[in-house]
VEXDREN-2710 file (C-alpha; in Angstrom, 1 decimal):
% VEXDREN-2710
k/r/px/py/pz
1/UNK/-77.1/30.7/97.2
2/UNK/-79.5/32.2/99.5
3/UNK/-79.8/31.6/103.5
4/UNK/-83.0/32.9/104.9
5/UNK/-83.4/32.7/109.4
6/UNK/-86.3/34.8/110.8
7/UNK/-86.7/37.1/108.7
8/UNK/-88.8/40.1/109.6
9/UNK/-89.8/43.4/108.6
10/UNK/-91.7/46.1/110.5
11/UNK/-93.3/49.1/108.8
12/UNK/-95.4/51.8/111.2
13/UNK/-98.3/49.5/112.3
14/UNK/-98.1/46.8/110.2
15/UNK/-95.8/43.8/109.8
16/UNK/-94.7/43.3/106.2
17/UNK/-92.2/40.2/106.3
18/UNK/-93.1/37.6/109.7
19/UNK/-90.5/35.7/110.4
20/UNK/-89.8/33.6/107.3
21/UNK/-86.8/31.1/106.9
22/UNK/-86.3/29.6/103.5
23/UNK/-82.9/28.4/101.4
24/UNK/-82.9/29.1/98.0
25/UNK/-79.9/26.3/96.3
26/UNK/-77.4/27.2/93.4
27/UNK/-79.3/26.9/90.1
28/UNK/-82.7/26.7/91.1
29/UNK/-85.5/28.4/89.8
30/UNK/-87.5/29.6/92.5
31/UNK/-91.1/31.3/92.8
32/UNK/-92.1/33.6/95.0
33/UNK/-96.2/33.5/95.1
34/UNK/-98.5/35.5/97.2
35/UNK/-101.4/38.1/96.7
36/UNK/-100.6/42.0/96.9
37/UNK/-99.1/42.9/100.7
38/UNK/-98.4/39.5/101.1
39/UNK/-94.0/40.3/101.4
40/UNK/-93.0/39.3/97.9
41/UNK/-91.3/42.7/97.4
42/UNK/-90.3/43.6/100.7
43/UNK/-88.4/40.5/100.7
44/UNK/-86.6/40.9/97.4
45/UNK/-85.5/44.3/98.1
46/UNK/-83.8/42.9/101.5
47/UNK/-82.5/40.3/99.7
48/UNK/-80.9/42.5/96.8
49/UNK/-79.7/45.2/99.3
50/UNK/-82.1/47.6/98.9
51/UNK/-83.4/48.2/102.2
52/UNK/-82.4/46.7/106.2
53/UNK/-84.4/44.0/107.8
54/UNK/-86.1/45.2/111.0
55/UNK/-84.1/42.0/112.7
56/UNK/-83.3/38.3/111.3
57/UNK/-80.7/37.4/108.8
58/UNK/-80.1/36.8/105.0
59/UNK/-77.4/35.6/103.1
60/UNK/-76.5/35.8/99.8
61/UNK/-73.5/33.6/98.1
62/UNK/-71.9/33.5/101.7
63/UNK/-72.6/37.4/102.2
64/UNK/-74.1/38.7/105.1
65/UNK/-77.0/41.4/103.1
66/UNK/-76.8/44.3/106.3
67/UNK/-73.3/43.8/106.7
68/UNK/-71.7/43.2/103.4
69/UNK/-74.2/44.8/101.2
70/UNK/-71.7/46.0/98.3
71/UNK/-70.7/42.3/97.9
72/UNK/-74.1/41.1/97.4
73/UNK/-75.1/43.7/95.3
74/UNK/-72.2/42.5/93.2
75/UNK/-73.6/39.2/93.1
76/UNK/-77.4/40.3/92.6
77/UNK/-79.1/41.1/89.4
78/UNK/-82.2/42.9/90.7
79/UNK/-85.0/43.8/88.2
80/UNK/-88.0/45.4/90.5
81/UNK/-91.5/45.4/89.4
82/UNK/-91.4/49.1/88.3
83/UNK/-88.1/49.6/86.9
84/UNK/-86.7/53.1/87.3
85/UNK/-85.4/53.2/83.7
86/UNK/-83.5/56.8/82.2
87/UNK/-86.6/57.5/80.0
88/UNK/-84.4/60.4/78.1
89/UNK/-81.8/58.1/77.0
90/UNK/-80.7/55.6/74.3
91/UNK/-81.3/51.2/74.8
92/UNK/-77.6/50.8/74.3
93/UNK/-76.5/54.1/76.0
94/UNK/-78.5/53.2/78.7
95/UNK/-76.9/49.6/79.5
96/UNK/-73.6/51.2/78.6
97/UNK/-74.1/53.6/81.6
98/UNK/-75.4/50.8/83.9
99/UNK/-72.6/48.6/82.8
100/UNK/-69.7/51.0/83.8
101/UNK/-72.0/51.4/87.1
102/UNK/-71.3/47.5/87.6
103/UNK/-67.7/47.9/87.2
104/UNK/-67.3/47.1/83.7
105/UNK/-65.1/48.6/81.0
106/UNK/-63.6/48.9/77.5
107/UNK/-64.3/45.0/75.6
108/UNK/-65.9/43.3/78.5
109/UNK/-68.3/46.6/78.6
110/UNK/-69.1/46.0/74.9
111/UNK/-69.5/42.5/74.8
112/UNK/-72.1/42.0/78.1
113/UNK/-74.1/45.1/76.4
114/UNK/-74.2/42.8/73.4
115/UNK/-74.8/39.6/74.8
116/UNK/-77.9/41.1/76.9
117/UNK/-80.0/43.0/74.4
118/UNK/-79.6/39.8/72.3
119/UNK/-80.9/37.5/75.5
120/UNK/-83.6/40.0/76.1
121/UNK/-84.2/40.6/71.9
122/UNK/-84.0/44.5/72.3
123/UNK/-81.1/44.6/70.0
124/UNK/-83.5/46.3/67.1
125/UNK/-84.5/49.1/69.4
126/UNK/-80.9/50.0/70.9
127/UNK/-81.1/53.0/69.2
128/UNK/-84.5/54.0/70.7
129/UNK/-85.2/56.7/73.3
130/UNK/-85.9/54.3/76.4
131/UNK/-89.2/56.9/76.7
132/UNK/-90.5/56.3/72.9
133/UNK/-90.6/52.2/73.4
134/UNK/-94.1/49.6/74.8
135/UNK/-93.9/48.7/78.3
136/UNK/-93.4/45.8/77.2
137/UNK/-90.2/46.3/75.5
138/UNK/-89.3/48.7/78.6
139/UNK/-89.6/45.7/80.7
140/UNK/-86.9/43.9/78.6
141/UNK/-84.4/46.9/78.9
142/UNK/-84.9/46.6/82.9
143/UNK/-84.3/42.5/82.5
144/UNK/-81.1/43.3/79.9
145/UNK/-79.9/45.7/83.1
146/UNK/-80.1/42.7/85.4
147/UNK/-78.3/40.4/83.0
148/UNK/-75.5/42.3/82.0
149/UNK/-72.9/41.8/84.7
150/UNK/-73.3/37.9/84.7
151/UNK/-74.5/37.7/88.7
152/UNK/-74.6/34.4/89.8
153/UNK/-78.3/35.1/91.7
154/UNK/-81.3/37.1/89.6
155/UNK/-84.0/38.4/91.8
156/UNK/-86.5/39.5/89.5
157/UNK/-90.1/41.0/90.1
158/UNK/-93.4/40.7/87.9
159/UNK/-90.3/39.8/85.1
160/UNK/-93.0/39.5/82.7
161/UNK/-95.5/42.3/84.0
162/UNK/-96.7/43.9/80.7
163/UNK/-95.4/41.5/78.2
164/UNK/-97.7/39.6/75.6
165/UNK/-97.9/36.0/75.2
166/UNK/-94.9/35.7/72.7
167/UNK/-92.6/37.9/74.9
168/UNK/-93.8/35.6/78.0
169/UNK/-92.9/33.1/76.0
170/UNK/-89.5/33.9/74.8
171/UNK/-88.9/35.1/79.0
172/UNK/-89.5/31.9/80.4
173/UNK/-87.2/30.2/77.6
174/UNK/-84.5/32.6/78.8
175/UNK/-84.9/31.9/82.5
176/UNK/-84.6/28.6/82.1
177/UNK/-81.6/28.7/79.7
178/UNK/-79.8/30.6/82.2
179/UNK/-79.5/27.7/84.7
180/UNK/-77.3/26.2/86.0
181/UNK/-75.0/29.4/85.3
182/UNK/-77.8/31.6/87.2
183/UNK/-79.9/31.1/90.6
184/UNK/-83.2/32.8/90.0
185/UNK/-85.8/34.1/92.5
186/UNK/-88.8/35.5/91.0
187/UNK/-92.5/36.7/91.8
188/UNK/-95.3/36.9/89.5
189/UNK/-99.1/36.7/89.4
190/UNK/-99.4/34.5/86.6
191/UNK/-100.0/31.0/87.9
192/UNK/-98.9/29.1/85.2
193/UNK/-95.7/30.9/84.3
194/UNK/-94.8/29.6/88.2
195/UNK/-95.6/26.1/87.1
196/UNK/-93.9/26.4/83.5
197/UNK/-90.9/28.1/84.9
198/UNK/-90.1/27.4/88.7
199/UNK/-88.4/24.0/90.1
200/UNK/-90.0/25.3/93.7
201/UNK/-92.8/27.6/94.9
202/UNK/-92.3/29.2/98.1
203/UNK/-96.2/30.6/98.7
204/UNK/-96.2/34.0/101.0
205/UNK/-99.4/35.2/102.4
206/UNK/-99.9/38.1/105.4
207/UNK/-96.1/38.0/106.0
208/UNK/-95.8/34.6/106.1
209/UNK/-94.3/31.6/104.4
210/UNK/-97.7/29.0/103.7
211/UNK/-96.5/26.4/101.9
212/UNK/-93.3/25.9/99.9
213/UNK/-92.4/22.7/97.3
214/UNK/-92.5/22.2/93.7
215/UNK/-95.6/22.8/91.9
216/UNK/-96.5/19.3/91.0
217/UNK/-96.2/18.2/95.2
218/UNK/-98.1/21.5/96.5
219/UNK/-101.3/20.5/94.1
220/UNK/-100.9/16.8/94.9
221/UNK/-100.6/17.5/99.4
222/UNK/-103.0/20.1/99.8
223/UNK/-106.7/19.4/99.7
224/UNK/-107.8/20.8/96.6
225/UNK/-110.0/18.6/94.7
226/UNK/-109.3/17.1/91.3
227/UNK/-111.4/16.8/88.6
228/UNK/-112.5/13.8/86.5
229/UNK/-114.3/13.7/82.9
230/UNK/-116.2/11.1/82.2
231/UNK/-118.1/9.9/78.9
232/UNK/-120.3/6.8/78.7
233/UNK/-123.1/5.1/77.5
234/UNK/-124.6/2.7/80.5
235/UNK/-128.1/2.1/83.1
236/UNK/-129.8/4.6/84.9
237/UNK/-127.6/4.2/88.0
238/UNK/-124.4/5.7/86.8
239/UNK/-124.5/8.7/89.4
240/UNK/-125.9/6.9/92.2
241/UNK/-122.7/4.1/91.4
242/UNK/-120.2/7.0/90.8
243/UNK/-121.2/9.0/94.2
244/UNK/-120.4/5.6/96.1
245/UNK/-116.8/5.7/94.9
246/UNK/-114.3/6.5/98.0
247/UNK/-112.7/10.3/97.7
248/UNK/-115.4/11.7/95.1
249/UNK/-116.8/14.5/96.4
250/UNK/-119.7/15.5/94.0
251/UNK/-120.8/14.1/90.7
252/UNK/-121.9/16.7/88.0
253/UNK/-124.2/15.8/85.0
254/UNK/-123.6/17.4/82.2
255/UNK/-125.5/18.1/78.9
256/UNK/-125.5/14.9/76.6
257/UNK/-123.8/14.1/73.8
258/UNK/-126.4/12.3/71.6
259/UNK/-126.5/8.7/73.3
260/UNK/-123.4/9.2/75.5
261/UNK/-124.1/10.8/78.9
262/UNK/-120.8/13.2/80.4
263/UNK/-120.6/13.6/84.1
264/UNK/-117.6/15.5/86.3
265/UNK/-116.5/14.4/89.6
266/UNK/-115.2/16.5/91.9
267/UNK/-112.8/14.2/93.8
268/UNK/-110.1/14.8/96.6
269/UNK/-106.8/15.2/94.7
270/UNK/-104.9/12.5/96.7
271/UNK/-107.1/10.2/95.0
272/UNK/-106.9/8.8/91.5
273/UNK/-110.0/6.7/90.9
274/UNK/-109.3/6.2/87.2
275/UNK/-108.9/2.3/87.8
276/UNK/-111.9/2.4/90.0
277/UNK/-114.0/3.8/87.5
278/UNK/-113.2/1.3/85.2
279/UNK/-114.2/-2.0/87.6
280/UNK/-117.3/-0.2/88.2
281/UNK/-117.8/0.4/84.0
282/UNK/-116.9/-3.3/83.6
283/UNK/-118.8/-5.0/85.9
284/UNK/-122.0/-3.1/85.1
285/UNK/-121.6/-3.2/81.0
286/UNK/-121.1/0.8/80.6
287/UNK/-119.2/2.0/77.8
288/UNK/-116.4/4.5/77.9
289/UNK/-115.3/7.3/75.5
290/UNK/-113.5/9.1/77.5
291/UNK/-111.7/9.3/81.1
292/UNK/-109.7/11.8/81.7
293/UNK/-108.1/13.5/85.5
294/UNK/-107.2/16.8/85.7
295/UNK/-104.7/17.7/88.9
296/UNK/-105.6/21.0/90.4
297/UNK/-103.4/24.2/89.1
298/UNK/-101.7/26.4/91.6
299/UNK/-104.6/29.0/91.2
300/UNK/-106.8/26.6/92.7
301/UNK/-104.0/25.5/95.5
302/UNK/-103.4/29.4/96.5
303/UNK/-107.0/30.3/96.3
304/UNK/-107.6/27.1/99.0
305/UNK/-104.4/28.4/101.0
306/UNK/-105.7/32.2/100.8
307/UNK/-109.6/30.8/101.8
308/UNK/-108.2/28.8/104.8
309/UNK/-106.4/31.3/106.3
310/UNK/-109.3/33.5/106.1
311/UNK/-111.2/31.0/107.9
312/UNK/-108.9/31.0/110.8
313/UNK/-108.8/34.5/111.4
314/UNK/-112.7/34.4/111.6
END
């Protein structure tokens, strides 16, 4: 669905897209991740026609995006982070007018209207001056805009920017019922939408394409640590035995719990030492209440990506 080769994009003095290649497939759900200025943006409005590389190529359902920009744009639902709504007019007048806009008329015009302010649940404020409704519900007129021509490719940015939890909520239920019918390509700041929502994270930092796989895989290859929980009742040499174990960084005491003592290992994430806990426990008489691993999010996997390439510039 989307073909990505050295991609670049030069403002005055700076370099806002460096040479990026990526392939986005039909029916994935894809994340774009990245810090402000890091080419989330710049990229999507290439990708959706909105403004010329500086040199590279992009395709878009076998469409050439500098060449053949009014066929992509026919194939693109584009939803940007600040959508430039008609404040003075009505929900439903308002899709109407960017329905006709994306070629549709008479039934077909009235059905997609329909069928998107139900997706996005704006249906009880079509009536509403655009101007007199929450950003929140703003945000879902902009999404409904996006939706209502049935693109086969959604490129949608900060989707969920000013939304509360239950409106999050219902949006990630949407994206995902929209596959395999829809391709998405989506940015956001909040981590754990990314991990909830996307099949694939394609993490963008200075220009440049860091890392890209599925959640689960970038946590699991990159060196963030994990963490381990531990609650037991044994001798005075459960640190010392714990620090010993291969991959454990650091071993944290924690306040007690009555007679049981809780510690936290720090431990390199490639390593699950769950089992090796438990020889240790067995062989010198400690008993467990709990044992529990927690994988490191994809805050803590970006934050290591951002810190390291901080390092190098240094």
């Amino acid at each position: 669905m989307i073909d990505v080769q050295d991609l670049t994009k030069q403002y005055a003095g700076r370099v806002a897209v460096d040479h990026i290649s990526f392939r986005v497939e039909p029916g994935e759900i894809v994340g774009f991740l990245g810090p402000n200025g890091a080419g989330k943006s710049t990229t999507m409005r290439i990708l959706s026609g909105f403004m010329p590389p500086t040199s590279g190529r992009a395709m878009v359902a076998g469409h050439d995006v500098f060449r053949d920009s009014l066929n992509v744009r026919r194939k693109v639902g584009y939803m940007p982070e600040n959508a430039p709504l008609y404040t003075d007019m009505k929900v439903k007048e308002y899709l109407h007018f960017r329905g006709e806009l994306k070629g549709l008329r008479g039934r077909d015009l009235r059905v997609r209207t329909g069928e998107a302010m139900d997706l996005c649940a704006i249906t009880d404020v079509r009536r509403r001056l655009i101007g007199n409704l929450s950003k929140g519900y703003k945000q879902r007129v902009a999404l409904a805009d996006a939706l209502i021509h049935r693109p086969p490719l959604l490129i949608l940015d900060e989707p969920t920017n000013g939304l509360d939890p239950t409106q999050i909520r219902h949006v990630r239920e949407l994206l995902r019922s929209l596959r395999p019918a829809h391709t998405i390509l989506l940015s956001t700041h909040i981590l754990s939408e990314v991990e909830l929502t996307c099949d694939r994270v394609i993490m963008l930092h200075h220009g440049r394409i860091r890392a890209s796989d599925t959640p689960r895989n970038l946590a699991r290859q990159l060196r963030a640590t994990s963490l381990v929980r531990l609650e037991l009742q044994g001798d005075g040499r459960i640190s010392e035995k714990l620090e010993a174990l291969p991959g454990v960084r650091k071993v944290i005491v924690e306040k007690p719990d009555g007679a049981w003592q809780c510690y936290s290992l720090r431990v390199e994430s490639q390593n699950d030492i769950r089992e090796a806990i438990l020889d240790v426990a067995t062989a010198s008489r400690w008993k467990i209440r709990e044992l529990h691993r927690q994988l490191p999010t994809l805050e803590d996997v970006f934050v290591e990506l951002a810190a390291s390439e901080e390092g190098k510039k240094r």
